[in-house]
N, C-alpha and C positions, 0 to 999 in steps of 0.2 A: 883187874884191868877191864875197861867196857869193851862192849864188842868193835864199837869203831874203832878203839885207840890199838886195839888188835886188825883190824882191817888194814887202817892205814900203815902200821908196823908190816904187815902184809905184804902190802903195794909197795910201799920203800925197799924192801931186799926183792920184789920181782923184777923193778925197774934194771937189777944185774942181768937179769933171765931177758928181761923185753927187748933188751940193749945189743943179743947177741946176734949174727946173722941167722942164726938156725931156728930165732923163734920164729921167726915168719912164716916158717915150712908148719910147724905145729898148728898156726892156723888155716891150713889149706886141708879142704874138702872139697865136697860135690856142690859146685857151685849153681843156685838154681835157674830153673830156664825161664822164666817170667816173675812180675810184681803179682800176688795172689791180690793184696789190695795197696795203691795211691792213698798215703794218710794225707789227708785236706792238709792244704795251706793256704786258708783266706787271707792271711794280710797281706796289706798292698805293697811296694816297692815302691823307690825313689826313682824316675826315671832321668833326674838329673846327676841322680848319684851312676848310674847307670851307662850313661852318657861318658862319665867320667873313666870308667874302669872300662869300657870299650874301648877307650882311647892310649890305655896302659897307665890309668893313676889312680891307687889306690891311698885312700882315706879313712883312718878309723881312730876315734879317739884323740882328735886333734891333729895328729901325726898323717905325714903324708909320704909315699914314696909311687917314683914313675919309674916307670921300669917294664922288663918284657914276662912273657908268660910263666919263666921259671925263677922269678926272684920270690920265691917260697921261704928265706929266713934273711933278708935283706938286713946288713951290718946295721947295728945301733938303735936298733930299734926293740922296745919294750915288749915284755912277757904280755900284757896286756893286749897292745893292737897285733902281738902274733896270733893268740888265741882268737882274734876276731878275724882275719885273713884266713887261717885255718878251718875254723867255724862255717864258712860259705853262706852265711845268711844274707849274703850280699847276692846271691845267686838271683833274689825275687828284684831288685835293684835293676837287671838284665833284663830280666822277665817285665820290666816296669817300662823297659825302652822300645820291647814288643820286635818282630822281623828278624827276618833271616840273620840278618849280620850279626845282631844280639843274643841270637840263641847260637850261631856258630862259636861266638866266644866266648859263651859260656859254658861248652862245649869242650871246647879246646882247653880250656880252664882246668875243669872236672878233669878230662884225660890225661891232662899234663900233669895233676895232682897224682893220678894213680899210677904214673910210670916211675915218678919222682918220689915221693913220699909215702911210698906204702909200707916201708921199715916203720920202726916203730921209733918214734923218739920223743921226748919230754912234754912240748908243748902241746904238739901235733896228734899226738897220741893220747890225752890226760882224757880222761873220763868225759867231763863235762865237754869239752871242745869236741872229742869226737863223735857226742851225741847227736851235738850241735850240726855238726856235720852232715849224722846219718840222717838227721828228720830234713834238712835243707837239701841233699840230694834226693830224697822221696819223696819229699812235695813238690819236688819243682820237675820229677823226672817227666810229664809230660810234655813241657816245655823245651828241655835240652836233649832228655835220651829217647822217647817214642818214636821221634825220627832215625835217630842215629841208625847206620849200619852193626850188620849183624856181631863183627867183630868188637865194636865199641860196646855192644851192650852186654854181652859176655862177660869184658873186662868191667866194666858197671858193678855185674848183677855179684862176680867174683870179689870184689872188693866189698861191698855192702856186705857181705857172706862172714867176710873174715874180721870186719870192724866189729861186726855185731858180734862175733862169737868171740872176740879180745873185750869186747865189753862188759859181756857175760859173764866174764870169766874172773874180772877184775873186780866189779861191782859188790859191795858199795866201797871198798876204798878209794885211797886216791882222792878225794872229792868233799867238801862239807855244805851245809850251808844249802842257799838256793842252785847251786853245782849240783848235789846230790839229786833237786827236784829236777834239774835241767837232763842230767843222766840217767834217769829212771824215764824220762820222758823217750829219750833216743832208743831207748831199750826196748820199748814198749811197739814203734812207730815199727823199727828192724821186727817184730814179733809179729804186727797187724800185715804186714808186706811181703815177707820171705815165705814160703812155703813150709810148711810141715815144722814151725816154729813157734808154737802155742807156749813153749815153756818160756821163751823169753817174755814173754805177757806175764806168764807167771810171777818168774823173777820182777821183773820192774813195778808190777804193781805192790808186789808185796815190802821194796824197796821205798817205793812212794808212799805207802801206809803209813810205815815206820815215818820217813822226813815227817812227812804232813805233820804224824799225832807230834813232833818236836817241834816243828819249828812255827805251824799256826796256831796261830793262840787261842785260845776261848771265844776272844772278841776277835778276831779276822785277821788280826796285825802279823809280819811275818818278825819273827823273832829278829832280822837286821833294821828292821825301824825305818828303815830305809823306802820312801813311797815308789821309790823307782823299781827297789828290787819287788816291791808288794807288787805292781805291775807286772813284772817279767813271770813271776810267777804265776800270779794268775792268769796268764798269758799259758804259760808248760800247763796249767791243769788242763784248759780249757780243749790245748791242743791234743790234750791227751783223752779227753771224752772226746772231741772230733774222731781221733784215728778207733778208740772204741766201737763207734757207732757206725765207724764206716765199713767196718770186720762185722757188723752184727753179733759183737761180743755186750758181756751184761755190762753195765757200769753200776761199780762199785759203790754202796752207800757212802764209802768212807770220802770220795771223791767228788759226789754231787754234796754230799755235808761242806766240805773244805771250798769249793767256791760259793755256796751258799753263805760263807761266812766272810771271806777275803772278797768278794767283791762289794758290799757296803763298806766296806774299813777304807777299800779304795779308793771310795765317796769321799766319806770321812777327811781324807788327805788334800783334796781339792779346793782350788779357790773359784770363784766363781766364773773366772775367766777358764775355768777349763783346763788350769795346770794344775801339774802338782806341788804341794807347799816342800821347799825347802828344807827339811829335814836330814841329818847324817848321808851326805853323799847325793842326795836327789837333784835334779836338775828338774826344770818343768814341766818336760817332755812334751808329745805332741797332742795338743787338746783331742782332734778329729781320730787319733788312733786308740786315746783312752776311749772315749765314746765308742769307737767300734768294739773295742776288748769288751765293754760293759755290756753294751747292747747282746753279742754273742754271748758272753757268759751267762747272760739270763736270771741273773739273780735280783730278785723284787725288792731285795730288804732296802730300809731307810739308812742312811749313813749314821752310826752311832755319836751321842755329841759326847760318850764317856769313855774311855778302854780304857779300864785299870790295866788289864793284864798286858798290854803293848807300851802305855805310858801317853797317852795324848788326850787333849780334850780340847772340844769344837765347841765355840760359844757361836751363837748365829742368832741377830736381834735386827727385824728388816735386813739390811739390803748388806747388811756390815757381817764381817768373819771374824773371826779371831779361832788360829789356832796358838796352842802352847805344848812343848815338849814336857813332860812330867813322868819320863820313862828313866830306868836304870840305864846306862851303855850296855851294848850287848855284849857277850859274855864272850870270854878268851877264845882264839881261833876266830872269833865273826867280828874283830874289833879293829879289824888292817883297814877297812877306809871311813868308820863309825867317827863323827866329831863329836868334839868337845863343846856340845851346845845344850846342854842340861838347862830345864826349866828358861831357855827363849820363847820366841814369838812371832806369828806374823797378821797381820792384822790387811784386808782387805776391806775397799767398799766397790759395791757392785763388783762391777767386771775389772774394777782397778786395784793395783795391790797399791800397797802405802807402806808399811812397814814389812822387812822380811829378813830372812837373813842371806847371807852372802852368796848362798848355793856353792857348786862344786864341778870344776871342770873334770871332763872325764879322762882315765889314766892315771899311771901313778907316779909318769918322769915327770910332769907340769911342774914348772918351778911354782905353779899356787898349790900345788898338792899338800904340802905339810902349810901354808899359812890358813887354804877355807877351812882346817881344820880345826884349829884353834877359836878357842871362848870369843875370842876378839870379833872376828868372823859371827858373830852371833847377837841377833837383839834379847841381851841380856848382860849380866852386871859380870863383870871382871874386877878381880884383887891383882893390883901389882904386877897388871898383866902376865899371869900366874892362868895356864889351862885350869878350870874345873876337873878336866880326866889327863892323868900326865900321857903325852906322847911319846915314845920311846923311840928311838932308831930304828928300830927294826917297822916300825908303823904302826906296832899295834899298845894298849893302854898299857901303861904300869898302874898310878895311884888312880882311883876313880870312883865317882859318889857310888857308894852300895845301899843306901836310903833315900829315895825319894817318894814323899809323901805327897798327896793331894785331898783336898777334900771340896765337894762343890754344893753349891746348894742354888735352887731356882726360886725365883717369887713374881707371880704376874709380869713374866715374862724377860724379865733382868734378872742377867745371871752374876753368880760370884765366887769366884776360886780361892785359895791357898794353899801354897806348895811350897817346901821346903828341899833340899838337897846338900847333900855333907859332902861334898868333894872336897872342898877345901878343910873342913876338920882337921886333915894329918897333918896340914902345912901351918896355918893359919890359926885351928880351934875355930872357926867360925862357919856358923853356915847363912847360908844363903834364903831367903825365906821371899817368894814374889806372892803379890796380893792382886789380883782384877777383877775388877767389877766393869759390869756393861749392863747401862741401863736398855730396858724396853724398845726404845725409841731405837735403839743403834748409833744415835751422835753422839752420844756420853760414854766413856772410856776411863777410868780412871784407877792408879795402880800405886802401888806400896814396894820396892825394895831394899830388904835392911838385910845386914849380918848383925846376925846375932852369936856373940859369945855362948860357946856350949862344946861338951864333947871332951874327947880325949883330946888335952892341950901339953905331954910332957914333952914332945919333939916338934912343937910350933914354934913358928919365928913370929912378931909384931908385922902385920902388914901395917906398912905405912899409906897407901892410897888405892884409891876405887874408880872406875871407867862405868858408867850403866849407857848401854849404845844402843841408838833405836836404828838401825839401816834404811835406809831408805828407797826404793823402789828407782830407777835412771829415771824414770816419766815425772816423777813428782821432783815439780822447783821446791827449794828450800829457802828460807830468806829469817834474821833475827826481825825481830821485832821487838814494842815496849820497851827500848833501852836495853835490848840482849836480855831480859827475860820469857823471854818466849820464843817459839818458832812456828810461821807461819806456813804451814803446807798446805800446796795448790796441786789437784790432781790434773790429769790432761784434760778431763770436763770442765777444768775452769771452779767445782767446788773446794771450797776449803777448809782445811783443819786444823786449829793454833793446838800445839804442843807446850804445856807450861809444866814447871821440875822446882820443887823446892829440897835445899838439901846438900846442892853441889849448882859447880858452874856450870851454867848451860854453856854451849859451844857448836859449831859444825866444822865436820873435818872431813877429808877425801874419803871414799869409800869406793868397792869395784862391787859388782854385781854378776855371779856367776850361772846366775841359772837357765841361760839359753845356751844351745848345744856351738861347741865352736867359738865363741865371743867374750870377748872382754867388755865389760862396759862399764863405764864413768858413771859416779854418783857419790850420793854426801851421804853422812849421817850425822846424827844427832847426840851430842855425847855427854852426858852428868858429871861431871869428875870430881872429887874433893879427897882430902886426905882425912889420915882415921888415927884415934888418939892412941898414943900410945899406949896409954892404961888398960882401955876397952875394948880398944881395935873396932867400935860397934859404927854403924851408919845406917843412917836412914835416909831413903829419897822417896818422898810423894810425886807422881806426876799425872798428869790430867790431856786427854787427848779428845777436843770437841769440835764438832762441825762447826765452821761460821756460817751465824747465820748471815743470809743474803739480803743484799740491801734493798730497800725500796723504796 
C-alpha cells in the first residue's frame, strides 16, 4: 500500500474522531497574542463581486444564493461552491470595495464563521478548503482584523491556532492532486504567522516537495493537464515563496526549480489574446491576472513549443497558434472533471481565436457538466459519437487511450506533427491517427485524420460512422461556400479563412462556447461526417485551412 493510499485510509476512519463534539476540545491550546508575520496577498479582488456580497449575495461557480450572514450550508447547493464560500478567497472581493462598511462585513463574516462553524465538518473542515481559508484570513487580516477590537482578535488569533494545528495533524491525507499543493500552502502561511510554529514550515514544505516532485513534470505541465489548474498552482507556489520571504526564511531550491519550470508551460497554454486554451476543464481565465501571476513569478523561460511529458504541442508561424492535446488522460483519482478531448485543437490568428474547443463551465451540477466533456465537445474526430475516454457515473474514466504518440519535425520555419491515440481500440479496433502541418507563412494549415485498423479487435464492434468537428470561436461568421464544399470563415477583423475537407460531408451545425466565466454562448461548427465500411471500419479526411487572400 503507498503511503497516500494509507494517509487517506487515515483521514477516512478520523473523519469518526473529527465528527465527535469532543475533538474540538483536543485542539485548544495557548492561543497566540499577535501575527509574528502577514503572508502577502498581492492579488487584486473584484469590487463588483464585492459589491455584491455586501449586499447578501453570494456567487460561485455559476450558482447563486441571497441570504443573510449565517447561511453557511444553504440547502441544495453543491459540494463545489461550498468549498468556495468556505474557502473565503472572496474576502479580497471586500477588500476590492475598500471602506468602512466593506471591511465591517467582512468582519462580521469571519466572526460569524468562527462562532458558527468551528466544529469540524466535511466540507468546511477538508484540508484543501481550510487552507484556503487560513492563507485568506492572513492575508487579508490587515484589512478586516488590525482594526478589530481586543475581544475579536483573540477569537481570530484562537481559531487560526486550532485550524492550523487540525491541519497539521491531518496532512497529507484527506486531499490529492493540486488540493495537496493548495494544503501545504495554508500549512506553511499558519507556520510563517503564528508564533513559535517553525515546524509547520517544516511539515508543509516537506509535503510540497513530495506533490511538486509528483505532480510537475519535467517540462512545467501539472500532471491534470488542465491550464486553469497550471495556474492555480502556480499561483500556491508563488504565494508560498512570498510568505517564505516575508519570514526571512530560505527558499527551497525545490521550489524556485518548480516555478522556474511551470511558469513557461503557462506560456505554452496561452493564446495570444491572453487566455488560456481550452484544454480538460480550462476556461480562459482573466488575461490581466495571468500577466500579473507571470510577471510575480519571475520566471524568464520561453514557453516550450514541445512537452512530451504533459502531452501538448505549440506550433507558432507569424502571427498564427495552433495548439494540440497529445497527452494521455490523467490518471485515476485526477480524472473527475479531465475530458474526453485526446489529440484536439485549437488554432488562433493574432489576438483572435478561430478554432477551439467547447471550454467548460465551472462546477459539477451544470447540466453542461457531463456533455463539455465529451469527444464531441472537442475539435477533433469522433466514432459513433462514441467518447475517446469512457465517462462513467460516478465522473471519473473507465476505458481511456493509454498510448498516445507524437512525433514532430521543423524545416525553415513550418512545422509538422503526427499523432496517434488508441482510445477507441477496445471498442472499435481502430485508432485514430491526426496529421498538421503549418506552413512558414502561418496562412497555410493543412491536416490529415484517418482511423486506422490495428490493435486488439476480439471485443470490437463495426463502427458505422465518423463526426471530425472544427468548433468555432462565437466572433467568427461562418457561411458554405463553392456549392457546400467549403467554408468561409471571417474573423471580427474582417480577415478571412476558407476551410476545405475531402473525405466526408462538409456541413455546419449549432455549437455553444464555454470558456468565459458565467456564460453561454452561441456559435457553429464545422462538421466532416461520413460513414465507414463495414469490412475496414478505416476513413480518411484531408482538410486544408487558408487565409483569403484579400482583394485588390
Amino acid at each position: 500500500m503507498s503511503g497516500n493510499a494509507f494517509q487517506d485510509i487515515r483521514y477516512g476512519m478520523g473523519k469518526l474522531l473529527y465528527a465527535t463534539p469532543l475533538y474540538r476540545y483536543t485542539l485548544v491550546g495557548r492561543a497566540p497574542q499577535e501575527l509574528v508575520v502577514v503572508p502577502p496577498d498581492a492579488w487584486p479582488g473584484n469590487a463588483e463581486r464585492g459589491s455584491a456580497i455586501s449586499a447578501g449575495e453570494l456567487s460561485f461557480l455559476g450558482e447563486t444564493v441571497r441570504g443573510g450572514k449565517h447561511a453557511w450550508h444553504p440547502v441544495g447547493m453543491s459540494d463545489a461552491w461550498l468549498a468556495e464560500l468556505h474557502g473565503f478567497d472572496w474576502l479580497r472581493d471586500l477588500r476590492a470595495v475598500g471602506g468602512d462598511a466593506a471591511r465591517r462585513k467582512a468582519r462580521d463574516l469571519v466572526g460569524d464563521w468562527v462562532e458558527r462553524q468551528s466544529s469540524w465538518q466535511e466540507i468546511a473542515w477538508r484540508p484543501d478548503v481550510l487552507a484556503t481559508r487560513l492563507h485568506a484570513w492572513l492575508g487579508q487580516h490587515d484589512f478586516f482584523c488590525a482594526s478589530a477590537d481586543d475581544l475579536y482578535r483573540r477569537r481570530y488569533l484562537a481559531t487560526i491556532a486550532r485550524q492550523s494545528k487540525h491541519l497539521a495533524r491531518v496532512l497529507p491525507g484527506g486531499v490529492e492532486g493540486a488540493g495537496l499543493i493548495r494544503a501545504a500552502k495554508g500549512l506553511i502561511a499558519a507556520g510563517v504567522a503564528l508564533p513559535d510554529n517553525d515546524s509547520a514550515i517544516r511539515q508543509g514544505l516537506k509535503i510540497l516537495e513530495r506533490a511538486v516532485d509528483r505532480q510537475i513534470r519535467p517540462d512545467g505541465g501539472h500532471i491534470s493537464r488542465n491550464p486553469q489548474t497550471q495556474e492555480m498552482v502556480l499561483r500556491d507556489l508563488v504565494d508560498v515563496r512570498s510568505a517564505l520571504l516575508a519570514s526571512g526564511s530560505d527558499i527551497p531550491s525545490f521550489l524556485l526549480a518548480a516555478i522556474d519550470r511551470a511558469a513557461p508551460f503557462l506560456r505554452m497554454l496561452r493564446h495570444n489574446d491572453g487566455g488560456l486554451a481550452l484544454f480538460n476543464g480550462s476556461g480562459e481565465g482573466e488575461d490581466w491576472l495571468i500577466d500579473m501571476l507571470l510577471t510575480q513569478a519571475d520566471a524568464r523561460g520561453r514557453p516550450p513549443a514541445h512537452a512530451p511529458h504533459s502531452g501538448f504541442e505549440r506550433l507558432v508561424a507569424n502571427r498564427t497558434v495552433l495548439l494540440l492535446d497529445t497527452g494521455v488522460p490523467p490518471q485515476a483519482g485526477l480524472d473527475t472533471t479531465a475530458h474526453a478531448g485526446t489529440l484536439s485543437m485549437e488554432v488562433s490568428i493574432g489576438k483572435e481565436r478561430l478554432i477551439t474547443n467547447c471550454g467548460a463551465r465551472p462546477g459539477n451540477r451544470d447540466p453542461w457538466a457531463a456533455v463539455q466533456r465529451s469527444t464531441a465537445a472537442h475539435s477533433t474526430m469522433v466514432i459513433d459519437d462514441t467518447n475517446s475516454s469512457e465517462i462513467l457515473a460516478d465522473t471519473t474514466f473507465g476505458r481511456r487511450p493509454t498510448e498516445v504518440t507524437a512525433e514532430r519535425k521543423e524545416d525553415d520555419g513550418s512545422h509538422w506533427i503526427s499523432a496517434q491515440q488508441d482510445g477507441y481500440v477496445p471498442v472499435f479496433g481502430l485508432t485514430h491517427e491526426r496529421r498538421v502541418y503549418m506552413a512558414a507563412g502561418g496562412e497555410d494549415i493543412r491536416g490529415e485524420d484517418a482511423l486506422l485498423r490495428g490493435g486488439a479487435t476480439g471485443s470490437s464492434r463495426p463502427a458505422r460512422g465518423f463526426a471530425l468537428r472544427f468548433h468555432l470561436h462565437p466572433t467568427v461568421q461562418a457561411s458554405l461556400v463553392q456549392n457546400g464544399s467549403a467554408v468561409l470563415l471571417r474573423l471580427p477583423s474582417g480577415v478571412g479563412w476558407r476551410l476545405i475537407a475531402e473525405g466526408g460531408t462538409l456541413s455546419l451545425a449549432e455549437s455553444v462556447y464555454l470558456g468565459t466565466a458565467d456564460e453561454v454562448r452561441r456559435t457553429e461548427q464545422v462538421v466532416v461526417s461520413g460513414t465507414l465500411d463495414a469490412d475496414t471500419s478505416a476513413a480518411r479526411v484531408k482538410w486544408a485551412l487558408k487565409k483569403v487572400p484579400k482583394k485588390t
